[in-house]
Structures are given as structure tokens and as C-alpha cells.
C-alpha positions in Angstrom: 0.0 0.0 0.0 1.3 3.4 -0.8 1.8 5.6 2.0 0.9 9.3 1.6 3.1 11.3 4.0 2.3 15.0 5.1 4.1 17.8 6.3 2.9 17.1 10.0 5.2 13.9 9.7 7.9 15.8 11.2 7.0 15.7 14.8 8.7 12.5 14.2 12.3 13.7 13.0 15.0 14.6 14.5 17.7 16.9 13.4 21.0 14.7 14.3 19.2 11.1 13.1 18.4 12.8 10.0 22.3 14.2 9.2 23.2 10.8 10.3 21.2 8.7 7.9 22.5 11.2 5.0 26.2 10.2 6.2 24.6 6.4 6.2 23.4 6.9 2.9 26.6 7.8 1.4 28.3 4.4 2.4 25.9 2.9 0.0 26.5 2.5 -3.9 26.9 5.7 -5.9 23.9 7.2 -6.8 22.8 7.3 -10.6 21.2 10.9 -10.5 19.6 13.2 -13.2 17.6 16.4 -13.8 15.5 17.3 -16.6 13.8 21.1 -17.0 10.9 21.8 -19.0 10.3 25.9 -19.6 6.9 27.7 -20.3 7.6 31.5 -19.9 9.0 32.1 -16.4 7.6 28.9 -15.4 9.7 25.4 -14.9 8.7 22.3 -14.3 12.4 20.6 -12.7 12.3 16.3 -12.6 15.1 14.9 -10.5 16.0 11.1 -10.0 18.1 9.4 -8.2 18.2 5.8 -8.1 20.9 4.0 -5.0 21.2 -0.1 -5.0 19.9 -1.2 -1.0 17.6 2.4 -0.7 15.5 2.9 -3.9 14.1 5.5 -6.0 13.1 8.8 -5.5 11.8 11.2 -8.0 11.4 14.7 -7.0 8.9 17.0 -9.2 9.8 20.6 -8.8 7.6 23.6 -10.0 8.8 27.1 -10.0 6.0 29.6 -10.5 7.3 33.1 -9.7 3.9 34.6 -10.4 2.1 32.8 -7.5 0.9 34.7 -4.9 1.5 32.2 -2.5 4.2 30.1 -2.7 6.2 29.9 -5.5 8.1 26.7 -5.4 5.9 23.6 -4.9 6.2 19.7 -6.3 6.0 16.3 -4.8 8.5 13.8 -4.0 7.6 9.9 -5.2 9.7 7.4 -3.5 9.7 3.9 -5.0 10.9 0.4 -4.2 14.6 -1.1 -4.7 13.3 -4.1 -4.8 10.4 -4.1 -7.4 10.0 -0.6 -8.4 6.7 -0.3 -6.9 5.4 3.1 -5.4 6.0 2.9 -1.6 5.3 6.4 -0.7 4.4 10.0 -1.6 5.8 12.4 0.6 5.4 15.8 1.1 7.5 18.0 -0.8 8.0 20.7 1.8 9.0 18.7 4.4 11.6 16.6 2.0 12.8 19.7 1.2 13.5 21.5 4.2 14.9 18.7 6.3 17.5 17.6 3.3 18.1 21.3 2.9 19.4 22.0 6.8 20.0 18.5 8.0 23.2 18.4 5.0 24.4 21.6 6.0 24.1 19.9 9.6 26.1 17.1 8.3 28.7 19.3 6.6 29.3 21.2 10.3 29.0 17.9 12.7 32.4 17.1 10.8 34.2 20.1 9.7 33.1 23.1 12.8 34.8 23.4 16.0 32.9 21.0 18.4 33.0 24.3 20.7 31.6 26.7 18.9 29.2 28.8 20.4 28.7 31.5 18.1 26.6 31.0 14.8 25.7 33.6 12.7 22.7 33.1 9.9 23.0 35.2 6.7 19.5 35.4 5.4 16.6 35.5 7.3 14.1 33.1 4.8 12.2 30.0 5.4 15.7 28.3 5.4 17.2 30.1 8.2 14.7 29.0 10.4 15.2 25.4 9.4 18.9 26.3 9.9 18.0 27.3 13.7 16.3 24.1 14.4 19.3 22.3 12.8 22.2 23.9 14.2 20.7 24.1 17.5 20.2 20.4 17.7 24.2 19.8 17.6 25.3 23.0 19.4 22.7 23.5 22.0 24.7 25.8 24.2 25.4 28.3 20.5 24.2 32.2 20.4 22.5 32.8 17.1 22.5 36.1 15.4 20.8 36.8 12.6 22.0 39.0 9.5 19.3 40.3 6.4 19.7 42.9 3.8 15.7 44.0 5.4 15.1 44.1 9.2 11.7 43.6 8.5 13.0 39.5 7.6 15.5 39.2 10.4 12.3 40.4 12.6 9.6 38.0 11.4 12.5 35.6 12.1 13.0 36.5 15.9 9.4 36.2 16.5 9.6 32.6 15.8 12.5 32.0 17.7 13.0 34.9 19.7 16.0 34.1 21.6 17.7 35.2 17.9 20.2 38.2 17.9 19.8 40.8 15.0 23.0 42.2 13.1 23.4 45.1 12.2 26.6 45.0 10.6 27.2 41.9 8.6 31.0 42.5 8.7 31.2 42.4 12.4 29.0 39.9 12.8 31.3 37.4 10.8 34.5 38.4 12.7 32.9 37.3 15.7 31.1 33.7 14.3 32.5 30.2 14.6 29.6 29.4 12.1 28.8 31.4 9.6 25.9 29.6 7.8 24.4 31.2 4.4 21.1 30.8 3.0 20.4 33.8 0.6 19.4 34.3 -2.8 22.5 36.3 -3.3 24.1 36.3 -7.2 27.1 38.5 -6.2 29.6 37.7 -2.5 28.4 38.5 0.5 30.7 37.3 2.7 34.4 38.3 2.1 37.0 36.2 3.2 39.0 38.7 5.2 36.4 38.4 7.9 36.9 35.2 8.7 38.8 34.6 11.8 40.8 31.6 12.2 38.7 28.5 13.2 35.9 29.2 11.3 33.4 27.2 9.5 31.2 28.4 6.3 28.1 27.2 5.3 27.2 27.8 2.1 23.7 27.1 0.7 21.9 29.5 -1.1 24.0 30.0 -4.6 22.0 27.3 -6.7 22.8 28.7 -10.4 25.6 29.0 -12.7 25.4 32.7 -11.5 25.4 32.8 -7.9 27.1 33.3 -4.9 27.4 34.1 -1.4 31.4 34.2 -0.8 34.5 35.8 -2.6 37.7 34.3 -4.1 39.3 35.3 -0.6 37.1 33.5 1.6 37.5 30.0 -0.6 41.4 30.8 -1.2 41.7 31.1 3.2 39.4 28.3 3.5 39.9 24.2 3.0 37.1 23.7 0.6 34.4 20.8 0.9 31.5 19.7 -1.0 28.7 17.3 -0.2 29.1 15.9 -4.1 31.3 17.5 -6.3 28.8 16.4 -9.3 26.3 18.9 -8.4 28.5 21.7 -7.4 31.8 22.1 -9.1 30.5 22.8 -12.9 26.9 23.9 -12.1 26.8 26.3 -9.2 28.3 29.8 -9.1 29.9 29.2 -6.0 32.9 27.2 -7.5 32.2 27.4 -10.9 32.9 31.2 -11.4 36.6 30.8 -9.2 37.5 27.6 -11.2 37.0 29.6 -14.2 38.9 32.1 -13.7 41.8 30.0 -12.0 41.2 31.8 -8.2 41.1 28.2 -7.1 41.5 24.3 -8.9 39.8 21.5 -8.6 42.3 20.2 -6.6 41.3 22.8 -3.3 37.9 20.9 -2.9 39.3 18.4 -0.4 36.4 16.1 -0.3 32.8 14.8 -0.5 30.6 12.9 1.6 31.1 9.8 0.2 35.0 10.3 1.0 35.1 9.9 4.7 38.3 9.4 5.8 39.2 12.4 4.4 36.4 14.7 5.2 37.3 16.4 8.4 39.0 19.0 10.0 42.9 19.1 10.2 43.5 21.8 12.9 41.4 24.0 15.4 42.6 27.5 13.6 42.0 26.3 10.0 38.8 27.8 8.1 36.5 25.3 6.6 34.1 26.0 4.0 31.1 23.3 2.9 29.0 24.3 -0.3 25.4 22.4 0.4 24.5 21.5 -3.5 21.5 19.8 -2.9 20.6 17.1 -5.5 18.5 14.1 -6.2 20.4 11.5 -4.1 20.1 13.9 -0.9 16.0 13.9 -1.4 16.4 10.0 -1.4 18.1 9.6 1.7 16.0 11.8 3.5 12.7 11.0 1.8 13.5 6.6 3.1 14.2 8.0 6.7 11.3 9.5 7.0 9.0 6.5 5.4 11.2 4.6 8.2 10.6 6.9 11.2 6.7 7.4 9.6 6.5 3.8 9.7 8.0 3.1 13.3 5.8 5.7 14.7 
């Protein structure tokens, strides 16, 4: 029988179990993943797949309507069987979403940042950040969190849900004083510069999705040891790394490792910078989308 999941399914998740069954799902077989765009207009209709021998299928339908007055990204993720290819379960695409979203920047963090730090500054202030909150509180619980947005109004509607938040006002500051600096804006030019990072501290970097965007400069990847959670969906399609390997401000060779490299996917020193760039992809909604069918199912 096919089990139809909803969004209220997350009274059941946790933030670490979820990061840890993404690390669990990268000792598995390499995923075969792929994307496929259809275009009407300023509408697109976005397929992704991924397919991993022991966890199944998942296929993720993604529709980007910019027009909407409500939201403006909605879809549905369809998460079949290894075994027979039958449907097991349709979740709800908000909830895969958000908890793959945070939970891999989670991952990313519970590896590379300073088991001590206790300062963790969000840039952004959207739906994200507060998923980032939840997230990053789970594994630092004794953290401050400030808040930096390019409108106060955002970084307010953000305290109100979690009001123990600190607002920036000065994003340059604010970074100099981080051991996290976690990014989740829609930003196509740096916002972070490099020379603000202090020794010791760990970027998150999730919001540059296109070949045209970022959220850092060529300084802060140049100070930083550079890590991916795949380099197939970051190194030749996102902005992030793209743009630098282009020009030749860093090589291929400065992204240290991926997820599915473990041994080598850690943190050398307390003063070094780290940088993770979350890319998302097909394989990530997989994991995420089977641990929830298993915790739904446990329940």
C-alpha cells in the first residue's frame, strides 16, 4: 500500500538522526542521479532522480512559478521500491525539502566546525534560516545565534519565531565574531568576504543554486579548506565554484572532499577555516525522503 506522508510527519524527526542517515546513505552505492527542465515562460517544471542499489528510487517534481501569490516553489516527491520498483510512498514535498536542505548543511558542520563553537551567525533571514536554527541548535545547543538580512523587517519576522535570535546590524562584524557562519540567501554577487573570517571558522554555504550565484568571494574560498557534499552537483553547475574555477582563483584540486569520502572529510586543525558548499541534488532527497518512510512507519 502506498503511503501518503504529510508535512505534520515531522513531529517524528530529528535533526542529528536525519544528518546521520545522510552520512549512512553515502556508504551505499553511488547514486545514478539526473535532472531534466521543461520551460513555459518564467515557469519550470524541474524532474530529478536518483536511483541508489539497497535504498530505492526517488523522484522529485519541482515547479517554479514566480507569479504565485503564495508560494512559489511547490512539487512532490515519489519514493519507490529497490526491490520491485513499486510506489512505496508519496511524501510531502516541503517537508523533504526542508529537512534535506538544513540536516546536509548539519552534516557538513558535525564534521568540519569546532565541536566548541558557540557563536553561529545566519546570513539570510528566509524559510531556510529558520530550518537552519532548528538544525544547528540540535548539535550546538549551548550556541548564540545572530541573525544578518539585507531587510530588518526578515530578520524580525525571524525572531518572532525563535526569539532568543540576535539581530546584526553590521554583517562585517557579525562574521568576525562567528564560529559558524551559515548562508542561505538568494544572493548572485559575494556576500561574505573572506577577510572576515577569523581563524577557526566554519562556512556554510547554501543559497547559490545557479551557474550565477554566490554568497562568498575568491578570498574566503582561497583562506578556506574547501568541501562539497558531491562535487557532481557543485563544481560545474553552481556559481559558488564554478565562477573561481573559471577564472583560475582556485583548482579542482582545493575541494578536499565529498561525503562519500570519509576518511578524508574532516577537520585538520582548530585555527584552520573550513568552507562546505550544500548543493543539494536528487540522491540527498532520497536519503531523506527513506528516513522519513522509516521513522513514519516506526511511529
Amino acid at each position: 500500500m502506498t503511503e501518503i506522508i504529510p508535512f505534520e510527519a515531522e513531529a517524528k524527526l530529528d535533526w542529528i538522526a536525519m544528518a546521520r542517515a545522510i552520512e549512512a546513505g553515502h556508504d551505499l552505492p553511488p547514486a545514478q542521479v539526473t535532472d531534466t527542465f521543461l520551460y513555459r515562460g518564467e515557469d519550470t517544471l524541474l524532474n530529478r532522480s536518483a536511483w541508489i542499489e539497497g535504498l530505492g528510487i526517488a523522484v522529485k517534481v519541482v515547479t517554479v512559478f514566480p507569479g504565485n501569490d503564495g508560494p512559489s516553489i511547490n512539487g512532490a516527491v515519489n519514493l519507490l521500491s529497490d526491490t520491485d520498483g513499486t510506489l512505496e510512498a508519496v511524501v510531502d514535498f516541503h517537508l523533504v525539502t526542508k529537512w534535506k536542505t538544513a540536516a546536509d548543511s548539519l552534516l557538513g558542520a558535525m564534521k568540519l566546525a569546532r565541536p566548541d563553537s558557540h557563536e553561529i551567525l545566519i546570513v539570510g533571514a528566509g524559510n531556510v534560516a529558520a530550518s537552519l536554527r532548528e538544525a544547528y541548535g540540535a548539535a550546538f545547543p549551548e550556541a548564540r545565534f545572530t541573525v544578518w538580512n539585507r531587510s530588518r523587517a526578515g530578520a524580525e519576522r525571524l525572531k518572532v519565531q525563535h526569539p532568543d535570535i540576535v539581530i546584526a546590524e553590521d554583517l562585517e562584524q557579525a562574521v568576525g565574531r562567528a564560529d559558524i557562519v551559515t548562508c542561505a540567501t538568494m544572493a548572485k554577487a559575494p556576500v561574505v568576504r573572506g577577510d572576515w573570517l577569523r581563524p577557526g571558522t566554519h562556512l556554510d554555504l547554501i543559497g547559490a543554486f545557479t551557474p550565477h550565484m554566490r554568497e562568498a568571494d575568491d578570498r574566503a574560498l582561497q583562506r578556506a579548506r574547501i568541501f562539497v557534499d558531491a562535487r557532481a552537483t557543485t563544481l560545474d553547475h553552481i556559481g559558488e565554484l564554478k565562477i573561481p574555477l573559471e577564472t583560475g582563483a582556485i583548482a579542482r584540486e582545493d575541494v578536499v572532499a565529498e561525503f562519500s569520502e570519509p576518511d578524508l572529510f574532516r577537520r585538520e586543525s582548530a585555527d584552520e577555516i573550513t568552507l562546505f558548499k550544500n548543493g543539494g541534488g536528487a540522491h540527498l532527497d532520497l536519503m531523506v525522503a527513506r528516513h522519513i518512510l522509516e521513522r513514519w512507519r516506526a511511529a
